[in-house]
MARKERO-564962 format. One record per residue (C-alpha): residue in three letters; x, y, z. Coordinates in Angstrom, 2 decimals, decimal comma, always signed. Each point is the difference from the previous one (the first is absolute). Layout:
<nodes>
+--------+---------+---------+---------+
| residu |      xx |      yy |      zz |
+--------+---------+---------+---------+
|    ALA |       X |       Y |       Z |
...
+--------+---------+---------+---------+
</nodes>
This chain:
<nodes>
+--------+---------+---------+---------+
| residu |      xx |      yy |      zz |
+--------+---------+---------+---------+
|    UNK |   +0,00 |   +0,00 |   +0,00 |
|    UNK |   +1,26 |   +3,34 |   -0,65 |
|    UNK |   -0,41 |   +2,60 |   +2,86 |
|    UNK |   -0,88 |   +3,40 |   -0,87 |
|    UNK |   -1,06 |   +2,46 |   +3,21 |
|    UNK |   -3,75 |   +0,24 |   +0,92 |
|    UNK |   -0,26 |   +3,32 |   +1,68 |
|    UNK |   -3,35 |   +1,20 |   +1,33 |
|    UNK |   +0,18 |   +3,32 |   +1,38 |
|    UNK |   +2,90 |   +0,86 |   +2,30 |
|    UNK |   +0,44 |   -3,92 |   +0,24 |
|    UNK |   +2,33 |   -2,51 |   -1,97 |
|    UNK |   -1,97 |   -3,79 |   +0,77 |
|    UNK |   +2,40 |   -1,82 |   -1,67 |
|    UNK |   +3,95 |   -0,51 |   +0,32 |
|    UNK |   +2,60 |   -1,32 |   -2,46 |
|    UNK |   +2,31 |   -2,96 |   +1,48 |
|    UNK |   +2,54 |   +0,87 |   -1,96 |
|    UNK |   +0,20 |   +3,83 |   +0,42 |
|    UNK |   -0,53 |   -0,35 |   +3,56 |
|    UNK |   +3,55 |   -1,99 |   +0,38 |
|    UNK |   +1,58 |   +2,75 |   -2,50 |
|    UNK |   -0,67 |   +2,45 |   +1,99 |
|    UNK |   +0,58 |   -1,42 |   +3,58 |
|    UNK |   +3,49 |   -1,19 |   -1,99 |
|    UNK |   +0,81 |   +3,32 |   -1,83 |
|    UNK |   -0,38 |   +1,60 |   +4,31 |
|    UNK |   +2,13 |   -2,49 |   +0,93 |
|    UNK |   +2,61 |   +0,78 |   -2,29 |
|    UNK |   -0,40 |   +3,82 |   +0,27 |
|    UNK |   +0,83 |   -0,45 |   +3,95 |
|    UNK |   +3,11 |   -2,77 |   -0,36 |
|    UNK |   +1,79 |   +3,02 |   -2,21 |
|    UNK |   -0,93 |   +2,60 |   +2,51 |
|    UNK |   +0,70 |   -1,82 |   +3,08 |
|    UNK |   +4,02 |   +0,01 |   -0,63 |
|    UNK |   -0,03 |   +3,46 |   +1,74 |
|    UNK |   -1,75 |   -0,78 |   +2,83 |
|    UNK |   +0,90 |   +0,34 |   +3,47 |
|    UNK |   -0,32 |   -3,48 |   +1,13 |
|    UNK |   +1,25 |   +0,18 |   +3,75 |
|    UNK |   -3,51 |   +0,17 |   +1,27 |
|    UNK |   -1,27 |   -1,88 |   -2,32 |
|    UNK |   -3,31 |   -1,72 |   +1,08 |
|    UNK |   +0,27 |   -3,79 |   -0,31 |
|    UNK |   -3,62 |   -1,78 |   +0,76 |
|    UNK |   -2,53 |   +2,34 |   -1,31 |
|    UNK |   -4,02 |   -0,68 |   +0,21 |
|    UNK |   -2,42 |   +1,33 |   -2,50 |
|    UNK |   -3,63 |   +0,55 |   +0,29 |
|    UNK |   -1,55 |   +0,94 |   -3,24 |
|    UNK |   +3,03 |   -1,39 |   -2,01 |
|    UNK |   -1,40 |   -0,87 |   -3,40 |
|    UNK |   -0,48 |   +3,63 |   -1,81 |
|    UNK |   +0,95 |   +3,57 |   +0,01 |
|    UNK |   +2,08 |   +1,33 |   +2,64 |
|    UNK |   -0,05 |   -3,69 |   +2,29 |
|    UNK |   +1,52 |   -1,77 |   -2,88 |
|    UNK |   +2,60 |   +2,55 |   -0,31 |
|    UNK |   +0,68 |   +0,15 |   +3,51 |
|    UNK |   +0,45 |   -4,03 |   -0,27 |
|    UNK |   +2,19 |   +0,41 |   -2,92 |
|    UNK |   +2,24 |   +2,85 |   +1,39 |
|    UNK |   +0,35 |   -2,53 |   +3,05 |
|    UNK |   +1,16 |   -2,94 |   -1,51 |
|    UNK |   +1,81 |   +1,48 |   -2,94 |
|    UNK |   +1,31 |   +3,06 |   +1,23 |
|    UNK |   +1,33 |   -1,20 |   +3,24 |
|    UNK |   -0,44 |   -4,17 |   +0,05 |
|    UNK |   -2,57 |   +0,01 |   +2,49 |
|    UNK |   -2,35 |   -3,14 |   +0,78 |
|    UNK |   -3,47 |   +0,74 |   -0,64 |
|    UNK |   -3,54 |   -0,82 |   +0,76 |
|    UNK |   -2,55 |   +1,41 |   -1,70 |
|    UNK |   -3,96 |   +0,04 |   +0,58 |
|    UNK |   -2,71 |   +0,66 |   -2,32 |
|    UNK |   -3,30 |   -0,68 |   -0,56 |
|    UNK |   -0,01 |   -1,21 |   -4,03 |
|    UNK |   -1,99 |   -2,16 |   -2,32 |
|    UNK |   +1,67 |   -3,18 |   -1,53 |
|    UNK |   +0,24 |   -0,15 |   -3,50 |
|    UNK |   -1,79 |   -3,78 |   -1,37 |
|    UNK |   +0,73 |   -1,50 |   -3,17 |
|    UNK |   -2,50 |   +1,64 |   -1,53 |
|    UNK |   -0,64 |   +2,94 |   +1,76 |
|    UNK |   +2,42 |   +2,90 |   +0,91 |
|    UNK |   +1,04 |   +1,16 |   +3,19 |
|    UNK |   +0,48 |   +3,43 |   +1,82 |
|    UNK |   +3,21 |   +1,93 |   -0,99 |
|    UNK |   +1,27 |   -0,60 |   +3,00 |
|    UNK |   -0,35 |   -3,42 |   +0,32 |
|    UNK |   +2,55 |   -0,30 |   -2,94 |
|    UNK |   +2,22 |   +2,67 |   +1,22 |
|    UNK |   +0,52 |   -1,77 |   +3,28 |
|    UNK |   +0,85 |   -3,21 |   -2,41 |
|    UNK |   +2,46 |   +2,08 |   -1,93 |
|    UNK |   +1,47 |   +1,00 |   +3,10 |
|    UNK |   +0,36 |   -3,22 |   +1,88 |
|    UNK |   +1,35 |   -1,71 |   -3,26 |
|    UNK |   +2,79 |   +3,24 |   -0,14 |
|    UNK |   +0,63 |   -0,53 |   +3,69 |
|    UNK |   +0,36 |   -3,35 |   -0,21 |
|    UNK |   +2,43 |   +0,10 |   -3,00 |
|    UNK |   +2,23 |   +2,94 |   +2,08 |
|    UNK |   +0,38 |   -2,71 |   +2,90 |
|    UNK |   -2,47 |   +2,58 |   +2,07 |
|    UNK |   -2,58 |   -1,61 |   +2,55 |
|    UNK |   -3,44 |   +1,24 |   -0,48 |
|    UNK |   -3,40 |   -1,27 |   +0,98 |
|    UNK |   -3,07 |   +1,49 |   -1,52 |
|    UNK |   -3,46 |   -0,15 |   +1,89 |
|    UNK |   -2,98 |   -0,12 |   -0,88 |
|    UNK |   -3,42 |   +1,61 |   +1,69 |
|    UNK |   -1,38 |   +2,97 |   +1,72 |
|    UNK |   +2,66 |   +1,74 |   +1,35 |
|    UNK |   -2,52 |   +1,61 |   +2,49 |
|    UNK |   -0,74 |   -3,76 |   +2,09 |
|    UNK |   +1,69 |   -1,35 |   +2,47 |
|    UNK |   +0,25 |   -3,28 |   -1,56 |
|    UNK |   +2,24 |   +1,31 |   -2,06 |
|    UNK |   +1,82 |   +2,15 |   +2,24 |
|    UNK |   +0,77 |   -3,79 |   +1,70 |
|    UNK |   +1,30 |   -1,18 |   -2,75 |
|    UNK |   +2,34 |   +2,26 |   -0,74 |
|    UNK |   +1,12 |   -0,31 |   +3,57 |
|    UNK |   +0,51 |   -3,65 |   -0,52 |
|    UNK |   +1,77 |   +0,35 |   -3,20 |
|    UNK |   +2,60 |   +2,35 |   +1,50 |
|    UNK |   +0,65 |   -2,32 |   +3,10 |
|    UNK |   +0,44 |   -3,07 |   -2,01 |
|    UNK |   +2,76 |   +2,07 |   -1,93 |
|    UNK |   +1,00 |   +1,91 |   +2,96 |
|    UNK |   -0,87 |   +3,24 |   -1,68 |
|    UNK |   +0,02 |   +3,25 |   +1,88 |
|    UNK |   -1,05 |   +2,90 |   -2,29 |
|    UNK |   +1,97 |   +3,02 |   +0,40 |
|    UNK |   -2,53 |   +1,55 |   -2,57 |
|    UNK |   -3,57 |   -0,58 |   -0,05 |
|    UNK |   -1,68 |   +2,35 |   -3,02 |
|    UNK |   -3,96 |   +0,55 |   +0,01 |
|    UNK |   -1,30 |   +0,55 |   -3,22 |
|    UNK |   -3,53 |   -1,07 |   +0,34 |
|    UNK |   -2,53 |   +1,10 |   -2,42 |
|    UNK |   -3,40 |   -1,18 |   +0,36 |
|    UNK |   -3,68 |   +1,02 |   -0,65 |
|    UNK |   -1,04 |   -1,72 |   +3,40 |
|    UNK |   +1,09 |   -1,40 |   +2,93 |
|    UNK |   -1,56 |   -2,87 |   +2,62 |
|    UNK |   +0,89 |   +0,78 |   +3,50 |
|    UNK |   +1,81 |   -3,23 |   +1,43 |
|    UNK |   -1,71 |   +1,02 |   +3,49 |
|    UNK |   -3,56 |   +0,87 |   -1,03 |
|    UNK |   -0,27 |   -1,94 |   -3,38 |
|    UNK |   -1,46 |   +3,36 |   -1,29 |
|    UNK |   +0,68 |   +0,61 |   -3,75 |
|    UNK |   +0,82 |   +4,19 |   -0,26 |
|    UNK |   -0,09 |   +1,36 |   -3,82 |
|    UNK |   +2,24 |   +2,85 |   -0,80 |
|    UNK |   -1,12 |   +3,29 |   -1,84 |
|    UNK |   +1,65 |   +2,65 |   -1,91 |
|    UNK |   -2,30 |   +2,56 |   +0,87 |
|    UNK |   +0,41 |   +4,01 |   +0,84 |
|    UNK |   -1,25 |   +1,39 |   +2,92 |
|    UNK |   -2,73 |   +2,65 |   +0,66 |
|    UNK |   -0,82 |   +0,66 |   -3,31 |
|    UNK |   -0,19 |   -1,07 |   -3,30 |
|    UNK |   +2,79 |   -0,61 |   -1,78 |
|    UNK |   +0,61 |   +1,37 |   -3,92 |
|    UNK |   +2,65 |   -0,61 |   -1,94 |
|    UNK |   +1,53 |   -1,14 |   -3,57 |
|    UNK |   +1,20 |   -3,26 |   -0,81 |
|    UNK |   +1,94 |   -1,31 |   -3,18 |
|    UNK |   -0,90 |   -3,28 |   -2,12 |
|    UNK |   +3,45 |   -1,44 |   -0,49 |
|    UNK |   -1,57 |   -1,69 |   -2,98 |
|    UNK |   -1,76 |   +1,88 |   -1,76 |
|    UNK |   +1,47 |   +3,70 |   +1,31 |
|    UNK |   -3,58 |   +1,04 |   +0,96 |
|    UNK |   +0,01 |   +3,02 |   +2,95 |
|    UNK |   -2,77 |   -0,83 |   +1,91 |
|    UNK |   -1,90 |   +1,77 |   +3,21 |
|    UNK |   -0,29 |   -2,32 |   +2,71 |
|    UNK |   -1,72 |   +0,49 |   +3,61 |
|    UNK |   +0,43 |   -2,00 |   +3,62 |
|    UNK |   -2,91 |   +0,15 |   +2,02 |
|    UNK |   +1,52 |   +0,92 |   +4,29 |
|    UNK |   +0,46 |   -2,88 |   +1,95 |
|    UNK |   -1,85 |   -0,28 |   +3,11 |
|    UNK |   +1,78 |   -1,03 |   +3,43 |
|    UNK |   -0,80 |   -3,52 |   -0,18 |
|    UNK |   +1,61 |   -0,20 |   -3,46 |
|    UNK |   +2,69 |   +2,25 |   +1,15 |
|    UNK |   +1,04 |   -2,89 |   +3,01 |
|    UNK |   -0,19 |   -2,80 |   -2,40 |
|    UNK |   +2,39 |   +1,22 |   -2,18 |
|    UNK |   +2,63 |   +0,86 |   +3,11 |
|    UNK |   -1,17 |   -3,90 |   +1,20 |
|    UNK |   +1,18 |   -1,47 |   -3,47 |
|    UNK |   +2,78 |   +2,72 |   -1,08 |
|    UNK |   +1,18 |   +1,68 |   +3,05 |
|    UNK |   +2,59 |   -1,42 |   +2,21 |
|    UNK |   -1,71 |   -2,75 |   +2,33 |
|    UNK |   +0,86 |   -3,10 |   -2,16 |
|    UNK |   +3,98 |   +1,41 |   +0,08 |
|    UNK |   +0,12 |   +0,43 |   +3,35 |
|    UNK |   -1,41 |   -3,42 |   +0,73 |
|    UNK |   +2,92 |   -1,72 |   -2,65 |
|    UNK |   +2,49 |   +1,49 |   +2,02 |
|    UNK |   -0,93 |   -1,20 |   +3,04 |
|    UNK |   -1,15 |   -3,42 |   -0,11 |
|    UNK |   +3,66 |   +0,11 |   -1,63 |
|    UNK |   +1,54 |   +1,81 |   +2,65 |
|    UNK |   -1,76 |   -2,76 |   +2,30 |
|    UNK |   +1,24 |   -2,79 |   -1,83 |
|    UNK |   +3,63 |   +0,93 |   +0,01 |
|    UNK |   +0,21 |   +0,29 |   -3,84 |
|    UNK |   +1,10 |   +3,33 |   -0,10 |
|    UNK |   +3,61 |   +1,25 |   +0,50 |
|    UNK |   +1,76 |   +2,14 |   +2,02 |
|    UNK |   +0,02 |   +3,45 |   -1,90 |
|    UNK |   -2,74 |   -0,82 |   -2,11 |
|    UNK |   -1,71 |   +2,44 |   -2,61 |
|    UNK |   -3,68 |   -0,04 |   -0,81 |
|    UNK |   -1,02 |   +2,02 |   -3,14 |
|    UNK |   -3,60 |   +0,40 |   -0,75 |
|    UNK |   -0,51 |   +2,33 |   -3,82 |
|    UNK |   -2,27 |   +2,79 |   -0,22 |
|    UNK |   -0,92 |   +3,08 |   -2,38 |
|    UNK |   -0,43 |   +3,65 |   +0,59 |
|    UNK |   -0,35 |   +1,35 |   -3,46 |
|    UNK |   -0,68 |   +3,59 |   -1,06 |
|    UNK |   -2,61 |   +2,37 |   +0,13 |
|    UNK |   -1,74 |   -1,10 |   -2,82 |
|    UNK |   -0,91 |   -3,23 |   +1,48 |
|    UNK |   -0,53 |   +1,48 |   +3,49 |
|    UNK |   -3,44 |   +0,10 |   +0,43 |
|    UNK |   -1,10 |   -3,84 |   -1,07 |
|    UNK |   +3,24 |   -1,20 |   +1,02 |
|    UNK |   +2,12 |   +0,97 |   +3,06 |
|    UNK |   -2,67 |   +1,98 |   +1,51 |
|    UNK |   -3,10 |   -2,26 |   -0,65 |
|    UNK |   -0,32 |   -4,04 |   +1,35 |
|    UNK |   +3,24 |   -0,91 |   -1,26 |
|    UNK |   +2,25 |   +3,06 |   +1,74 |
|    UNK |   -1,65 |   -1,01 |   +3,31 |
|    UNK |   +1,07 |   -3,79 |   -0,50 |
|    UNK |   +3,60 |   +1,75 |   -0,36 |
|    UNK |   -0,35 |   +2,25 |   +2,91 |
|    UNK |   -0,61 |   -3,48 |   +1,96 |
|    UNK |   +3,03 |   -2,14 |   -2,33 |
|    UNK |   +2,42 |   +2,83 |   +1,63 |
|    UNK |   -1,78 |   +0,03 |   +3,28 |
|    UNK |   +1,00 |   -3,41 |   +0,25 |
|    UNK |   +3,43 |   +0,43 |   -0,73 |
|    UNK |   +0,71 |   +1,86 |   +2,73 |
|    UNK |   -1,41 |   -1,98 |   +2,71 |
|    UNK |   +1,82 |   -2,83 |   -1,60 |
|    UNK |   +3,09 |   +1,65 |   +0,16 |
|    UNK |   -1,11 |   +0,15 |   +3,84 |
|    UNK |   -0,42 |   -3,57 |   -0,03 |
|    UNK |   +3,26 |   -1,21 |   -1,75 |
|    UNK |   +2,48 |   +1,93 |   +1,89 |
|    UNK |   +0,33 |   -2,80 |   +2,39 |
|    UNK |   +1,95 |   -1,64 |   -2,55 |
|    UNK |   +1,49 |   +3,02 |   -1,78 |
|    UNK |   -2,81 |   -0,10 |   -2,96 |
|    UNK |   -1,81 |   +2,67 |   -2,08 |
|    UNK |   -2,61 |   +0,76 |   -1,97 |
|    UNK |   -0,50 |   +2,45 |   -2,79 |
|    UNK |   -2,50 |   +0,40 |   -2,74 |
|    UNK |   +1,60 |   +1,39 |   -3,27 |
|    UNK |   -1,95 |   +1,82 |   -2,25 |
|    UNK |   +0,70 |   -0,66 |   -3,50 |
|    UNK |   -0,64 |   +0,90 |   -3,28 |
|    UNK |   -3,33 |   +0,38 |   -1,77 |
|    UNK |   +0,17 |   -3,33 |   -2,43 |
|    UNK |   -2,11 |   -1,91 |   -2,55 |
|    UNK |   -0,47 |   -3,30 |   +2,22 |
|    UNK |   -3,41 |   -2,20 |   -0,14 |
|    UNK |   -1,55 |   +1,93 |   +3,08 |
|    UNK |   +1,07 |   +3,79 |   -1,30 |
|    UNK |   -1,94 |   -0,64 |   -3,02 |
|    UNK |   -3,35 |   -0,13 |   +1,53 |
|    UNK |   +0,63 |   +3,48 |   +1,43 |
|    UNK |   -1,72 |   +2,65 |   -2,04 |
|    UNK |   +1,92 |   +3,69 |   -0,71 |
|    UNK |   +3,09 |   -2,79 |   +0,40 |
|    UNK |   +0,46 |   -0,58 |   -4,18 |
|    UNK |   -0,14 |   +3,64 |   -0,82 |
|    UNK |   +2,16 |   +0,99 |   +2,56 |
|    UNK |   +2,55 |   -3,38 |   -0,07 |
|    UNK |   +0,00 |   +0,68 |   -4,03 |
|    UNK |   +1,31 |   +3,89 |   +0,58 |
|    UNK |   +2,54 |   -0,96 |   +2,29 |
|    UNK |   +1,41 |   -2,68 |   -1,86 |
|    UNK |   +0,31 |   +2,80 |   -2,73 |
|    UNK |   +1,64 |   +2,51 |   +2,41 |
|    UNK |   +2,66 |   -2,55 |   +2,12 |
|    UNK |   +1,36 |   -2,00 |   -3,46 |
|    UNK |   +0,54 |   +3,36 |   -1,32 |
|    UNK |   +2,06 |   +1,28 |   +2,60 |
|    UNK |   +1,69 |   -3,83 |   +0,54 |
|    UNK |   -1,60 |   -0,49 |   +3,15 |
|    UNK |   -2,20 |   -2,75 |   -0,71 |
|    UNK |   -0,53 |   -3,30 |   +2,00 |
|    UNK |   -1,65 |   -3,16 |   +0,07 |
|    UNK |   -1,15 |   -2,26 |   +2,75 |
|    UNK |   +3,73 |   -1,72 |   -0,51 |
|    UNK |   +1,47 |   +3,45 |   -0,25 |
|    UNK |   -1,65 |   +1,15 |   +2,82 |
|    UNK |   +0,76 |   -2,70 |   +2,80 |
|    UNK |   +3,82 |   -0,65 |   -1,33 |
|    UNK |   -0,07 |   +3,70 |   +1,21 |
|    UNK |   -1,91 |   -0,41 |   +3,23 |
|    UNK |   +2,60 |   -2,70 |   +0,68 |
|    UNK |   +3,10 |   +1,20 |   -0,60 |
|    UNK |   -0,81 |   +3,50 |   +0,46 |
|    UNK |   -2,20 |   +0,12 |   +2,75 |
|    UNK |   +0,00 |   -3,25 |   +2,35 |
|    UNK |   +3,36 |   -1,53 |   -0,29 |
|    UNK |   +2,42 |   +3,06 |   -0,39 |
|    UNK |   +3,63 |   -0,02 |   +0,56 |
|    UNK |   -0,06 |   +2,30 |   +2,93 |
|    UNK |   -2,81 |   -2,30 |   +1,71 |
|    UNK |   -2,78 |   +2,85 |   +0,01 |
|    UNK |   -2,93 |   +0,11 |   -1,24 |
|    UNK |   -1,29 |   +3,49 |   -1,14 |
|    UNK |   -3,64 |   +0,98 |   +1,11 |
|    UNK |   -2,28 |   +3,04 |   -0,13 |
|    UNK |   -1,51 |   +1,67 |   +2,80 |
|    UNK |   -2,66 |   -2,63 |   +0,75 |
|    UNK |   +2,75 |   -3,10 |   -0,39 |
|    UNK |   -1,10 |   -0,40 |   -3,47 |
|    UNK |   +2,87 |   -1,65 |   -2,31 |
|    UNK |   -0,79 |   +2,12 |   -3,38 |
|    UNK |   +0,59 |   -1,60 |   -3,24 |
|    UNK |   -2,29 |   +2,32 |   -1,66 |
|    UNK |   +2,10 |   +3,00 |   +0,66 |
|    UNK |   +0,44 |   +0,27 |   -4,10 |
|    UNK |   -3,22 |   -0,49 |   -0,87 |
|    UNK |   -1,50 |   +2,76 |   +2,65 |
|    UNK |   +3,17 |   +2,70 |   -0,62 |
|    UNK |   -1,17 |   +3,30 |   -1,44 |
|    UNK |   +1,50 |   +0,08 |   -3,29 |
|    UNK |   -1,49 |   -3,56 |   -0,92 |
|    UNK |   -3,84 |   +1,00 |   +1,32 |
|    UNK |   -0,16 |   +3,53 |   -1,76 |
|    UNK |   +0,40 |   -1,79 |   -2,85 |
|    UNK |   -2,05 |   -2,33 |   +0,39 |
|    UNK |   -2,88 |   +2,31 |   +1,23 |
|    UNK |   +0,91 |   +2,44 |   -3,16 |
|    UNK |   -0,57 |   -2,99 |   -2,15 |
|    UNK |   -3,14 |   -1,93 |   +1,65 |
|    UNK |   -2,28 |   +3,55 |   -0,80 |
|    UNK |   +1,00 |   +0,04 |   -3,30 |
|    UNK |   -1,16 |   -3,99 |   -0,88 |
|    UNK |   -3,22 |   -0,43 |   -2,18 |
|    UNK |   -1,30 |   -3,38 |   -1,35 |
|    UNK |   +1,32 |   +1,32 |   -3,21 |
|    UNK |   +3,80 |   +0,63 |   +0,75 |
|    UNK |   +0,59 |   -2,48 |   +3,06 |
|    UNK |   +1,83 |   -2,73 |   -1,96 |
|    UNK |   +2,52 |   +3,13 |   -1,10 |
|    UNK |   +0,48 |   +2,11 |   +2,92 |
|    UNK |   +0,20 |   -3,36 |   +3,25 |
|    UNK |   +1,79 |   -2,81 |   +0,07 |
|    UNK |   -3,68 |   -2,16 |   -0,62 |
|    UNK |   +2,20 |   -2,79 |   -2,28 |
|    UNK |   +2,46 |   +0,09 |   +3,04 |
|    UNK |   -3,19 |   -0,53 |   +2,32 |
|    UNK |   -1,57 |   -2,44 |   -2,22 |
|    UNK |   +3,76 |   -2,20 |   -0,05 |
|    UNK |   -0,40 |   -0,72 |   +3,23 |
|    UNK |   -4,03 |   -0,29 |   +0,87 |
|    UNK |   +0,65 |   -3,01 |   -2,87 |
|    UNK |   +3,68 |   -0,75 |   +1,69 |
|    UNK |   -1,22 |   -0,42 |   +3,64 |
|    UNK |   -2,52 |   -3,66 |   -2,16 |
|    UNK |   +3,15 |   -1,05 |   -1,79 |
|    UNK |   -0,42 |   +1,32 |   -3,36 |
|    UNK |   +1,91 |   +3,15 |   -2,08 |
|    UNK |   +2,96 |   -1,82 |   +1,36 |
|    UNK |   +2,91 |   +0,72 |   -2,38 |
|    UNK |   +1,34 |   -3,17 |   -1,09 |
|    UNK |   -3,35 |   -2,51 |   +0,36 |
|    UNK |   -0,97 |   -1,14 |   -2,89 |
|    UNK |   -4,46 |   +0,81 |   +0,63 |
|    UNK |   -0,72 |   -2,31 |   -3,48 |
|    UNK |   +1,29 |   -3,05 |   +1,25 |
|    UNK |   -2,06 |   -2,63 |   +1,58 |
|    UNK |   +0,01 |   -0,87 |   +3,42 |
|    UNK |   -0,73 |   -3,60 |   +0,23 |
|    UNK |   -1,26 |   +0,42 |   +4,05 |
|    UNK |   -0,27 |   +2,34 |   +2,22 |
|    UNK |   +1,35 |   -2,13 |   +3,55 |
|    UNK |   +3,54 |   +1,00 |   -0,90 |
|    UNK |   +1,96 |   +2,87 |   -1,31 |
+--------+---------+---------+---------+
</nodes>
């Protein structure tokens, strides 16, 4: 069969085997080259990843391994591909990876289910004691729709939703280059707690210490959880509506954690990163019109970064220095979207998003740039696959 995407709205359904291994190889290779000037004196050496199969998890996973010859185990809640049927991107990525490991003489274990359970939280506690694996990194790069508390067996459902008012604003088609209107509806407070129950930073804090409590975790060790500030043009639905106060909570946490791991010389940040085509941006209207312009504005001025790009950086830039610091704002934040958010790279981008009508988007943003890696994130627009060729089943890649 040959595999050509199905995309249906601001979802891809469908993901290409072979462009899904590409890609998690072409990352792979794109850290091994970097990684020869790293600092490697702190380097971490049993990492744990939850949410390690797309986006910013994967890369984190990759850096890891490749960057710095860490152990890993990952955890992620992904669909397996059948015979006949494909499987979530991720579910392939995570094969990619564990095949790459594997070949590099690098342990990894990949697991499977909700990340939010307990169950699964024991198993990763058993895995690490039969290999007597103490993480000296644990990253948290959850991203889910909903959540079951493990103590209540209540299911919570996130929103993106502003608050107070209703929310107007534009929105691009990365497809067709359509500027459309869009509105949110406010959230009201009981959709306003579900979305800090399912996004904020309960489930985190919980990893860390069943960990903690378990004697997985090692003296000195770092917790990262990701996060997103953005700029004022996605203010008002985003880090000010349902979402923001999820984030307010996800750095809440990471201070009383760093309360709770001083006993054995830990800490916890969140870093906020860079605004990124991944399969949970995408949903996020005013995201493709503004993503699209700044993709235009930071390749022009060579500042441009990927996922891969992005967490080599947050590595060996940010976590695992020479000089042993880590550099923070004024609320403890580690901030890897200091390029994205400097002056010179938002006027642009702000004198460029008013210009943008359905008519001259495709000339004036980045949309092919956008579009690359909407169709990237499912396995396909991968340079070097070939899309015509059959794939004979889709249980492998």
């Amino acid at each position: 069969m040959v595999i050509k995407p199905m995309v249906r709205g601001s979802v891809c359904l469908n993901a290409h085997p072979a462009g899904c291994k590409k890609s998690t190889d072409d990352q792979i290779a794109y850290t091994k080259k970097k990684a020869a000037s790293y600092a490697k004196d702190r380097a971490p050496k049993s990492v744990l990843v939850l949410g390690c199969s797309n986006g910013y998890g994967l890369a984190s996973r990759i850096t890891a391994a490749f960057a710095y010859g860490a152990a890993t185990i990952g955890v992620s809640y992904e669909k397996a591909g059948s015979e006949t049927k494909w499987g979530t991107p991720g579910w392939y990525n995570n094969l990619a990876f564990d095949k790459a490991a594997e070949n590099a003489g690098l342990f990894s274990c990949t697991i499977d289910g909700d990340a939010f359970s307990d169950e699964i939280k024991n198993r990763v506690i058993e895995e690490a004691k039969k290999k007597d694996i103490r993480f000296d990194l644990v990253v948290y790069s959850l991203a889910s729709p909903v959540r079951t508390d493990p103590d209540t067996g209540v299911m919570y459902k996130s929103v993106l939703k502003p608050f107070g008012k209703t929310f107007t604003g534009k929105t691009l088609d990365p497809f067709t280059g359509e500027l459309k209107e869009i509105s949110a509806e406010p959230a009201n407070e009981e959709e306003a707690a579900a979305t800090v129950k399912v996004m904020g930073g309960e489930d985190w804090e919980r990893w860390i210490k069943r960990l903690a409590q378990a004697q997985v975790l090692s003296d000195g060790c770092i917790t990262v959880a990701y996060s997103y500030i953005g700029p004022e043009a996605t203010q008002a639905l985003y880090r000010k509506g349902t979402i923001g106060k999820a984030k307010e909570h996800l750095e809440a946490t990471a201070h009383s954690l760093n309360s709770f791991m001083k006993s054995f010389s830990g800490k916890a940040f969140v870093s906020v990163n860079k605004g990124l085509v991944t399969r949970a941006s995408a949903v996020i209207p005013v995201i493709p019109l503004y993503l699209a312009s700044l993709f235009k504005v930071m390749k022009e001025k060579g500042l441009h970064e990927g996922c891969i790009e992005q967490i080599n950086r947050l590595f060996s830039d940010r976590l695992y220095r020479a000089d042993g610091t880590i550099p923070v704002d004024s609320e403890n934040r580690i901030r890897i979207d200091d390029w994205e958010l400097s002056d010179e790279v938002q006027k642009a981008v702000d004198t460029l998003m008013v210009q943008v009508t359905s008519e001259n988007s495709e000339q004036l943003t980045d949309l092919a740039g956008y579009r690359h890696d909407f169709l990237a994130a499912n396995g396909f627009d991968i340079a070097g696959v070939d899309y015509d060729a059959d794939i004979e089943r889709f249980d492998r890649i």
